[in-house]
Structures are given as structure tokens and as C-alpha cells.
C-alpha positions in Angstrom: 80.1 78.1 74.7 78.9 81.8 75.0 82.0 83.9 75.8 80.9 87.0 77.8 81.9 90.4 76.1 81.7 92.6 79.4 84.4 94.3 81.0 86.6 92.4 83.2 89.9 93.1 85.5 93.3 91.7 86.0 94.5 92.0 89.6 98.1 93.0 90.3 100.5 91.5 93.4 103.7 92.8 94.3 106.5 92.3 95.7 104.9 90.5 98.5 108.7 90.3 100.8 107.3 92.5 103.5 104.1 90.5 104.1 106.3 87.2 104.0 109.2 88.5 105.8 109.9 86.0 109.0 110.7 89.4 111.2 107.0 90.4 110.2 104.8 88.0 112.3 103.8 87.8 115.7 106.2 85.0 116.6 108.6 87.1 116.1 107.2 89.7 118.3 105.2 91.7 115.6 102.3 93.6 116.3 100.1 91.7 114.1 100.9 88.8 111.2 101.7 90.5 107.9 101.1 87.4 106.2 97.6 88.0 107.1 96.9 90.9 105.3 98.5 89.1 102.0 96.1 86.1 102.7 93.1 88.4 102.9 93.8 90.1 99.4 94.2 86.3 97.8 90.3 85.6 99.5 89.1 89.2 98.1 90.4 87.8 94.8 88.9 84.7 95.1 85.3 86.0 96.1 85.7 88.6 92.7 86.8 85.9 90.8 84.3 85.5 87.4 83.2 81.6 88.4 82.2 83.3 92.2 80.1 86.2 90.4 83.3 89.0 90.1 85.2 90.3 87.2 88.7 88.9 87.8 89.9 87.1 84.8 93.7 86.8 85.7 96.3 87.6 88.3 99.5 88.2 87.9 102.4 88.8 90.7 105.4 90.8 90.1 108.0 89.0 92.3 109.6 89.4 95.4 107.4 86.8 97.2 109.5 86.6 100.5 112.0 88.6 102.2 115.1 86.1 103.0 118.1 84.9 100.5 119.2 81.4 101.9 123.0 82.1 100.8 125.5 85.3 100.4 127.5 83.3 98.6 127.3 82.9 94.7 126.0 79.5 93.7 127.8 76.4 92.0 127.5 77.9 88.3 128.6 81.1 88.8 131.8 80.0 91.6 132.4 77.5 88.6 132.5 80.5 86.2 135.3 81.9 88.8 132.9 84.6 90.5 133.9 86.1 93.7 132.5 87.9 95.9 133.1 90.7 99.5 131.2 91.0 102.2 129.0 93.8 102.4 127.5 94.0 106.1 125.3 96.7 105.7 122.8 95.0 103.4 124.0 91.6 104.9 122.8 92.9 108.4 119.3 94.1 107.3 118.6 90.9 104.9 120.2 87.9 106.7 120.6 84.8 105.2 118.0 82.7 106.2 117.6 79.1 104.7 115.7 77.9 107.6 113.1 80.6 108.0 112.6 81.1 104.2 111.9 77.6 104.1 109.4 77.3 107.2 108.1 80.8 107.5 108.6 82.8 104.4 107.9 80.2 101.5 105.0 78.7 103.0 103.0 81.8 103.7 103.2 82.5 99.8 102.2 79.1 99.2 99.0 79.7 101.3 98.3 83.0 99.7 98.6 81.7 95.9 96.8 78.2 96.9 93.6 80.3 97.7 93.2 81.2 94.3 94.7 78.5 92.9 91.5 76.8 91.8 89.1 79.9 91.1 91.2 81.5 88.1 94.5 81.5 86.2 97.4 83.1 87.2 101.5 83.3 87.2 104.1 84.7 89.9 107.1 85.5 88.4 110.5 85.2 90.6 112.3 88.6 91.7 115.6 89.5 93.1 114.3 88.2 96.6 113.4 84.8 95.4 116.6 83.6 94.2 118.5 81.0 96.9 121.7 83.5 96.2 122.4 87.1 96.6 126.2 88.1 96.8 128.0 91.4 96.2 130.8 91.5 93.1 134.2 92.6 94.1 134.8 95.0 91.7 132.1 97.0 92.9 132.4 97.4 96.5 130.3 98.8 99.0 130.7 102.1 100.3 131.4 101.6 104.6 128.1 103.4 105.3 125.8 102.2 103.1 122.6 101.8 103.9 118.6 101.2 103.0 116.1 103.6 104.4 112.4 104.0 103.3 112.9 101.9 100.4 116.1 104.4 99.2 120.1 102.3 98.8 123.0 104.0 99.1 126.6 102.8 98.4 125.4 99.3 98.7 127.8 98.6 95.6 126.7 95.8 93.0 124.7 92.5 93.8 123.9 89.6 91.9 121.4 86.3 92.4 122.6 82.7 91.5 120.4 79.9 91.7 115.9 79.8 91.9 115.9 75.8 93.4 113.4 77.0 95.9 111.4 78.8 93.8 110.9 76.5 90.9 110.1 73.2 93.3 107.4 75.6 94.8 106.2 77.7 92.5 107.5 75.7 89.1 105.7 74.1 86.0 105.7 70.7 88.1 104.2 72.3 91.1 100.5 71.3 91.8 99.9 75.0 91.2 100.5 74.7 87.9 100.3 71.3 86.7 97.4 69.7 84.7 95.8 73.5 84.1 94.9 73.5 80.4 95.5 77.5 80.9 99.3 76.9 81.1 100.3 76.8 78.0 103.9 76.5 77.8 106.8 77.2 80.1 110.3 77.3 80.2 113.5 77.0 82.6 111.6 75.0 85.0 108.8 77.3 85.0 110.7 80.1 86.0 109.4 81.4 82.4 105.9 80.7 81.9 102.5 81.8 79.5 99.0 81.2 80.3 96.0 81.6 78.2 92.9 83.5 79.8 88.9 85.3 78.3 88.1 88.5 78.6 86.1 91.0 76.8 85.2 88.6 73.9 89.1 88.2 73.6 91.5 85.4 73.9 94.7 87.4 76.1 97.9 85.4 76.6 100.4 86.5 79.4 104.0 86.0 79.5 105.7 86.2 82.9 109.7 86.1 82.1 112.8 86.4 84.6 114.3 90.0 85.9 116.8 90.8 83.3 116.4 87.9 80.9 118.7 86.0 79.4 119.0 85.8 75.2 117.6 82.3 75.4 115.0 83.2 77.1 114.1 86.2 74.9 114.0 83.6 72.0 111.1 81.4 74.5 109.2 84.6 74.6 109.3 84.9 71.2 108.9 81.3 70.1 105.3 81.6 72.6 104.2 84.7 70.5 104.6 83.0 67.4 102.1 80.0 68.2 99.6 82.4 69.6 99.7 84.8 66.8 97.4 87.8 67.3 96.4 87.9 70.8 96.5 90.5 73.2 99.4 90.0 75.2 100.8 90.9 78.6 104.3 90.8 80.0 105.1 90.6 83.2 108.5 91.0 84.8 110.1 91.9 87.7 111.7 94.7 86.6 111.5 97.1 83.6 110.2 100.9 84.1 111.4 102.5 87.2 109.5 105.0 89.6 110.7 108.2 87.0 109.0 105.8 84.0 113.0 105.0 82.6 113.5 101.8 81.6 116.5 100.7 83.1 117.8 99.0 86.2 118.5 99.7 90.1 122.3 101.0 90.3 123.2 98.2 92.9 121.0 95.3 91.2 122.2 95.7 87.5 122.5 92.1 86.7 124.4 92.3 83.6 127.5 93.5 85.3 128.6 89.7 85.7 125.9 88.3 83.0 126.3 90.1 80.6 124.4 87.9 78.1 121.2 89.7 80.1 119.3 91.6 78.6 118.2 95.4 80.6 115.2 97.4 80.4 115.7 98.7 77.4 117.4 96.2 75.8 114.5 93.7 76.3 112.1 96.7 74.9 114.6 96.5 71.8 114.6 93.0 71.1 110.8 91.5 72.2 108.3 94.2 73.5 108.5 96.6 70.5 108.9 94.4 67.7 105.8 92.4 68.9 102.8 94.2 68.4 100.5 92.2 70.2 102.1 93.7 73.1 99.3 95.1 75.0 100.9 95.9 78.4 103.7 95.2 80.5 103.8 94.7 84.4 106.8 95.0 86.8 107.5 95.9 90.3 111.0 96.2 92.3 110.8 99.8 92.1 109.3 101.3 95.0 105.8 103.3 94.2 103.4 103.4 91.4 104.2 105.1 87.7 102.6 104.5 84.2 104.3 105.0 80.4 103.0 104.8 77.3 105.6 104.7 74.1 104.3 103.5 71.0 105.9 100.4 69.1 107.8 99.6 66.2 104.4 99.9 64.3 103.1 103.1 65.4 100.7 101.9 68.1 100.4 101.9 71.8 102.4 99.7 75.0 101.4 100.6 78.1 104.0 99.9 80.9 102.9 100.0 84.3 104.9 100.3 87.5 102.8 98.8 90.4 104.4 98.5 93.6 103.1 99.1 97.5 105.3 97.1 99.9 106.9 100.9 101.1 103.3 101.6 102.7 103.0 101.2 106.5 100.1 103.0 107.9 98.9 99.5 109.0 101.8 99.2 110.9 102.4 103.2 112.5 99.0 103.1 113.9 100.1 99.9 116.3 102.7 102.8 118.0 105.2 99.7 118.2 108.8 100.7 118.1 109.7 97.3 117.0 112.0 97.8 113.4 110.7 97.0 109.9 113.2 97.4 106.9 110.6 99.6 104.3 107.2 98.9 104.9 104.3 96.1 104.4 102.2 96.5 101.8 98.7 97.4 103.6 96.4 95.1 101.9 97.0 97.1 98.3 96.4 95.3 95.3 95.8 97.3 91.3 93.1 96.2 89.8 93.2 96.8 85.5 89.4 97.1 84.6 88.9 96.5 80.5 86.1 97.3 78.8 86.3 96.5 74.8 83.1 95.5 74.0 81.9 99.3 73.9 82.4 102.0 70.8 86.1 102.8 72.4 87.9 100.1 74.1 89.0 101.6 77.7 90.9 100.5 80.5 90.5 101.8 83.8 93.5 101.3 86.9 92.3 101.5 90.6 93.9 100.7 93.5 92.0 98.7 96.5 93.5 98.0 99.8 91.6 95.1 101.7 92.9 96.5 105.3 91.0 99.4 104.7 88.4 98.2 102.5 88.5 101.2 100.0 90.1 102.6 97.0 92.6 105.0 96.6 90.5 107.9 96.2 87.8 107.0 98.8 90.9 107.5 101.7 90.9 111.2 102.2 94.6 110.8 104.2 95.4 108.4 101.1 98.0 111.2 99.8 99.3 112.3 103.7 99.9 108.6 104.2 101.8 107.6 100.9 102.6 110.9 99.1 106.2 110.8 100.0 105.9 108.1 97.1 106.0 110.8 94.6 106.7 114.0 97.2 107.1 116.3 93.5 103.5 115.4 92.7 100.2 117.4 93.2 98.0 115.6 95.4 95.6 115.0 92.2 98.5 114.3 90.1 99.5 111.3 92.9 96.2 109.9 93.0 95.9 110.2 89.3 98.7 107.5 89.2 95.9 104.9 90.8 93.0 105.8 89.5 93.1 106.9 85.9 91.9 105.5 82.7 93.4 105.1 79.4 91.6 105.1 75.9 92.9 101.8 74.0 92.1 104.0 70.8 94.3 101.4 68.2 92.9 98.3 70.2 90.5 97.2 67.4 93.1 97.9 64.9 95.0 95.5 66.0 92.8 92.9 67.5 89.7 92.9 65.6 86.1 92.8 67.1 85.0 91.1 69.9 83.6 87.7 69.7 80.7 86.4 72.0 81.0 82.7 70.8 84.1 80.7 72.1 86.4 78.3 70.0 87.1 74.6 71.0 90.4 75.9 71.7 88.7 79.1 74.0 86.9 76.4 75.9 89.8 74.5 76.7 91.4 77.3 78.0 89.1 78.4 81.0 88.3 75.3 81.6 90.4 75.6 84.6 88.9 78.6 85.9 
């Protein structure tokens, strides 16, 4: 089997809650269905796919895939642990808890968008803050009386913590049909919840790792234990969280979850223990913080990691230009997807980011009101400087170094791995 050596992309999804969100359809009294514009980025992947004639090799989504917990109370483990918790009616006033709309509203509309591609290409969604069945807030960090969200912004919201990811693993686990019997999931862990798939590109085998927000040590260890059977390849991590819109590597104030677990592992910490000592560590993904931003540190031996920040569910130009005065909590996303464009077949190995929004059928720098409409993103940048955030390129100068030449003729083992795509 001839393995093509020409440049290919990954596409980028995240933190889909907005589109999802029950409050966000026309049933509700919406202007239009957000879930809609999330459906018509999953067919634009699909048609670019590389079996429909396109250049997508992978996709990978960064969490967040609905709105709604279904409980502000901790779950069984963590009230057997002795966890308490306090009201907090700000937060529990904007994000209700909502078992029976997550389950009939929220849930499947993500199922829809991830079932379009599920047969053109591989892919993994890992789970964020909003997908866990519990989100509480820890007594011993109260919230302030007027806390509040605005434009993607908390204040005095206190501390919160997630329990339990039932609805999330029986949907989106290594037993769902998603998932199951596609030779390019290669190992998983948790009930899926922890996963790695295998996919071509560029006359390379890449293997991506999509691990839970903050992970635990055990969990670490899986990550590690993956790496070690796929010795070598280029490898991506994707996570919910890990560089925030500044480029630091650490958490949101009010979602730290290693206040009460504090066997998880932060930012940094998992940069310690499993990004930089693993230098087959191409990349890593992550969205939860609001807005786009890019980092590149170099590893424990001497070559690069590129982190990338990708997340558009603040922008709502989509929905200002209805004039409806109903309320949204942050935005909805306007059809805006990244798209990572390698090229390592040529004398320098390159890879190029865009962002593409299918609303407005364009790219980033094709919108001439692209900075008046999401410039408050990044309100200290130049208007170059925040486009320059979506559309740059980077030279992947140690890339050979590290992973040798590309190869135009596939393994056994390279066969059985897109044989699913």
C-alpha cells in the first residue's frame, strides 16, 4: 500500500457547549438552531476528508460538548470521600442543572455532529468540565454574593469541582459504536474517557492521545504506558485544558481541580511528568480558555512542543446580526473550526494554522471585520498580531531529527491502521 507523502491537516473542535446548549435552539425560542451550525462544520469535515478527495487526516475535539451538568451535587465517590458542598446561585442560575435536557437535547445533538464523520476518518473527543454528570462548589471556597460570568470573564464564583462522566462514557466511550471495532483505536483507558488512535500523514505514522482535564497519576502512567508501545511516533496530546489565553500553563482560578483531588496533576505538572520527558511530543491541543494563543517551549531534549490554545465558543456575530434580545451566556461558536496544515515531505517540514468558519464560508484573514468582530479576544493585540494568532505557520526545523524521513510505502501495521478511514 502506497502511503501518500503530501501535506495533510488535522481539524480542531471546541468546546462545542454553546452550539449544544438546550437554551440555543429554536424550540426554545432561538433565533436560529446552534446545533446547526456545529452539524454543518462536521459535513465540511466530512467532504475534506482524504477518502472524499480532502486533506483531513484526523480530528480531534477539545471538550465541552454540551452546556448542562445533570447534578450540583457531588457524586457517590466523592460524598463517600466526605465532600461537601454550598450553593452558589450565581453560576447555579446561568448553568442549571439539567438531566432531562442534556439527555434529550444536548447529548444527542453532539452525537449527530460526531456520527457524520464517524465513518470518513479517525477521530477522539475528549470530555471537559461541562461533560461531567456533576459540578458542585467546595465549601471552603465560597462564592463571593455577586459573582458573576460575563463575555466568557468569572468573578468570585469561588471553587468548583466535577464528579462522575456516566453520560459521557456510555455515549462517547470505548464501547460506543463510535469507537468500537475501529482498528485506529488503539488503546483506551477509564472507560474511554482516556483514549489513543493511530492515523497517516505526510509519510508518517502520528498517534494521538486525548487524556482527562487535570489528570489523575494513574492516568499519567496510561499515557505513558501508550508511548512506550508506539515508540517513535509523532504524537499529539489533546486535553481540555493546559495553556491559558496569556500562554501560562496553569488552571482557571474557580475550576482548579486539585483543590479536592489533589492526586491531579495541573498544567504544569502534567508538562513535568509526561509532555517534556517524551520527546515524541509533537503538539498539544486544549480549549476551556476563551480565545486563541500559541507557545512553543522546547523539551527535556532540547527540541520543540508546540502548545496550542484553540477556542471560539465566545464568538457571536452569527447571533448579533438576528437583532434578538433573547439572552445567551458567552457566545456560539460561528461555524469556526482550526485547521493544522503539515507539510513534511518538503526540504523543511512546516505547519501552517488557519482558521475557517463554515457560517461565513471564509478564513480568518479573508473577513475584513474579522478583527472588529472578535478582537476583544485579545483587545492588547495589533490587528495583524490577532490575526497572526489564526493564520501563521511554524518551521518544524528538529522534525526530521527526531522522526526520520518520510516513507511513501506503508507497513502491514500502517495498513491496518487506516483501514477505518
Amino acid at each position: 500500500m502506497t502511503i501518500s507523502t503530501e501535506p495533510f491537516s488535522v481539524a480542531v473542535i471546541c468546546d462545542t457547549q454553546n452550539y449544544s446548549s438546550y437554551r440555543n435552539q429554536r424550540e426554545a425560542g432561538f433565533p436560529f438552531n446552534a446545533r446547526e451550525m456545529l452539524w454543518d462544520v462536521m459535513q465540511y469535515i466530512a467532504r475534506n476528508a482524504r477518502k472524499n478527495g480532502g486533506d483531513i487526516a484526523f480530528v480531534s475535539g477539545l471538550g465541552d460538548s454540551w452546556q448542562h451538568p445533570s447534578s450540583w451535587e457531588p457524586d457517590a465517590p466523592h460524598v463517600e470521600r466526605g465532600v461537601a458542598t454550598i450553593p452558589n446561585p450565581a453560576i447555579e442560575a446561568l448553568i442549571p442543572a439539567s438531566p432531562r435536557e442534556v439527555l434529550e437535547v444536548e447529548i444527542p445533538a453532539i452525537r449527530k455532529a460526531w456520527e457524520i464523520i464517524a465513518d470518513e476518518l479517525p477521530f477522539f473527543l475528549v470530555p471537559g468540565n461541562h461533560d461531567h454528570d456533576n459540578i458542585w462548589s467546595d465549601p471552603a471556597f465560597p462564592p463571593e454574593p455577586n459573582g458573576w460570568i460575563r463575555d466568557g470573564m468569572s468573578w468570585g464564583l469561588g471553587a468548583l469541582h466535577v464528579g462522575s462522566l456516566d453520560n459521557w462514557t456510555a455515549h462517547f466511550g470505548s464501547e460506543s459504536d463510535l469507537f468500537r471495532g475501529k482498528p485506529w483505536y488503539v488503546a483506551s483507558y477509564k472507560d474511554g474517557c482516556n483514549a489513543a488512535q493511530v492515523f497517516e500523514g505526510g509519510g508518517y505514522k502520528f498517534l494521538h492521545i486525548g487524556i482527562e482535564m487535570c489528570p489523575q497519576d494513574d492516568i499519567i502512567d496510561w499515557a505513558q504506558s501508550v508511548i512506550d508501545t508506539h515508540k517513535g511516533l509523532p504524537t499529539i496530546i489533546s486535553i481540555h485544558e493546559f495553556i491559558n489565553e496569556k500562554g501560562e500553563r496553569q488552571s482557571i482560578d474557580c475550576f482548579d481541580l486539585t483543590r479536592i483531588d489533589p492526586e491531579r496533576n495541573s498544567p504544569q505538572m502534567l508538562w513535568d511528568r509526561l509532555v517534556a520527558p517524551n520527546d515524541q511530543i509533537l503538539c498539544t491541543l486544549n480549549g476551556h480558555f476563551h480565545g486563541v494563543m500559541n507557545r512553543v517551549d522546547t523539551n527535556n531534549f532540547g527540541h520543540k512542543v508546540y502548545q496550542f490554545l484553540v477556542n471560539y465558543q465566545c464568538r457571536k456575530q452569527s447571533f448579533k446580526t438576528t437583532g434578538s434580545d433573547v439572552a445567551i451566556l458567552d457566545g456560539i461558536g460561528d461555524g469556526w473550526l482550526r485547521l493544522m496544515t503539515f507539510d513534511l515531505a518538503g526540504e523543511k517540514p512546516t505547519l501552517r494554522l488557519r482558521a475557517y468558519s463554515t457560517h461565513y464560508k471564509a478564513f480568518a484573514s479573508d473577513l475584513p471585520l474579522y478583527t472588529e468582530w472578535y478582537g476583544n479576544e485579545h483587545p492588547e493585540m495589533s490587528d495583524a498580531e490577532f490575526v497572526g494568532l489564526d493564520e501563521c505557520s511554524f518551521d518544524l526545523d528538529d522534525f526530521r531529527a527526531r522522526f526520520g524521513m518520510p516513507s511513501s510505502q506503508g507497513s502491514a501495521e500502517r495498513e491496518l491502521a487506516l483501514a477505518g478511514e
